[in-house]
N, C-alpha and C positions, 0 to 999 in steps of 0.2 A: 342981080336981080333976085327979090326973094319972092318967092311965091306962097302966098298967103289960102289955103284950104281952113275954110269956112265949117266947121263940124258942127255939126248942133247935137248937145248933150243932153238926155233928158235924167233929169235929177228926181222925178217927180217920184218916180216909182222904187227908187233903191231905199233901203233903210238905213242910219247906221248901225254899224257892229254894235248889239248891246249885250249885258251881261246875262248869261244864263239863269232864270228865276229869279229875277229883282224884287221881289217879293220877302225871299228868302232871309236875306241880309236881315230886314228889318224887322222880322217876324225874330228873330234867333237873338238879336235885341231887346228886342223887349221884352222877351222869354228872361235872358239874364238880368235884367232889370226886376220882373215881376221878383223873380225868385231872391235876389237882393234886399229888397221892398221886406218881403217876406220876412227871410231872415233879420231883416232890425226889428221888424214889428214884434217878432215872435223873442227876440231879447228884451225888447223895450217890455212888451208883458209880463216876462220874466220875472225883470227886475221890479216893475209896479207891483206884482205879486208878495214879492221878495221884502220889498218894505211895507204893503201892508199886513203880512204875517207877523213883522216886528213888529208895531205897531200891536196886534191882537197880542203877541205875545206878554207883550210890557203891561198890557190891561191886566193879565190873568194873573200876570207877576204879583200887582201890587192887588187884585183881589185877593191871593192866595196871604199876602202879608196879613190884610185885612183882617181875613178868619182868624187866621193862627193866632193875630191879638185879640180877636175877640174870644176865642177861644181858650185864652190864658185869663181872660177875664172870671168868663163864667165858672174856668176849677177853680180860681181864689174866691167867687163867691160862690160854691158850690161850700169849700175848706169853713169859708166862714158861717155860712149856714149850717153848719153840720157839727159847728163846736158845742160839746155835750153842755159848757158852762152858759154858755147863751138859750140854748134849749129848756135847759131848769130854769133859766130867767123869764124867759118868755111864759112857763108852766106856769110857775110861782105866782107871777106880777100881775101878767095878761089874763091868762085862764085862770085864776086863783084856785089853783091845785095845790093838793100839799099830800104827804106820805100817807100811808093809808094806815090804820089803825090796825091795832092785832085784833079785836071785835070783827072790823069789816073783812077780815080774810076768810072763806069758808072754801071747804074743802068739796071735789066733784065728785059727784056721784054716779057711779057705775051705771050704764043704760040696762043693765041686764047683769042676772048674777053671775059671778064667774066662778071659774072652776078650774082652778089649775093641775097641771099635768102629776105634782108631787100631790094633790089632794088626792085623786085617784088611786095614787099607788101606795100612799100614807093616809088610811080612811082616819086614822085620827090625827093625825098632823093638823095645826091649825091653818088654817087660807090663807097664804102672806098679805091679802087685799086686810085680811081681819086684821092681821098684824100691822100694815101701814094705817088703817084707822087708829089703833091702840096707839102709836106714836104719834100720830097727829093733835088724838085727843089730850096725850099728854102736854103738847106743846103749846094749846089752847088753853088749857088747865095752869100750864106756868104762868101766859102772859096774860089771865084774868085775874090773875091774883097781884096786878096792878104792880107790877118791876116796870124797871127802868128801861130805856131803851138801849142803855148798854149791858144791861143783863141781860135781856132776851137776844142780842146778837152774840153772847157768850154761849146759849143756848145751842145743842146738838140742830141742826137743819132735820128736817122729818126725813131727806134722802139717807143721813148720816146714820138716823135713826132705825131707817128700813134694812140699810146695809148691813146694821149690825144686828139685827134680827131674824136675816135672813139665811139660813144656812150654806 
């Protein structure tokens, strides 16, 4: 014979076993996750950085080309501007310039008399200002008397003239 006791359980009240801060687990998840996230993101910048710096770079690249040919441009026309045989051409043709005559040369005239330091100390020495007149006028003197323009450059220079008159 079995005898059968009737128990009544109440279930109502007990909980089951659960984990200590369930919360936890999923918070410390996400945490690795965020920080993951992170980390691509801030590589992914990186590199989008990374190529548009090429990018700027290659711009500056081929500006720098740019100049430097334009810049070889401007010394050959600099070179060519500057050729003395195009300059006379341009004087001559353009500006109808031509070499100046020995009449139109005239000599400058001192703003104030002068006085030099050997006239002081030689009251009779002549003023070398006197003396580089004296050879000027001689030089004016040659080329009124109607020579050639190869004779007047055979002519002493009035420097040549003062140098050797000058003690």
């Amino acid at each position: 014979m079995e005898i059968y006791y009737v128990k009544r359980v109440e279930n109502s009240r007990v909980a089951p076993p659960s984990e200590p801060l369930p919360g936890r687990r999923y918070v410390s998840i996400g945490l690795w996750a965020g920080l993951g996230l992170a980390a691509a993101m801030f590589c992914a910048g990186q590199r989008f950085a990374s190529i548009q710096e090429g990018y700027r770079l290659e711009a500056l690249q081929q500006e720098k080309q740019q100049v430097v040919e334009e810049n070889r441009k401007l010394r050959l026309e600099v070179a060519a501007l500057g050729d003395p045989v195009r300059i006379d051409t341009i004087a001559r043709q353009q500006l109808g310039m031509t070499n100046l005559s020995p009449h139109q040369i005239f000599p400058a005239e001192p703003a104030g008399p002068v006085v030099s330091a050997m006239a002081k100390t030689h009251p009779t020495a002549e003023p070398p200002f006197d003396r580089l007149r004296a050879a000027h006028s001689t030089l004016l003197r040659a080329v009124s008397e109607s020579r050639t323009v190869s004779e007047v450059e055979r002519l002493p220079s009035p420097a040549k003239n003062v140098a050797a008159l000058v003690p």
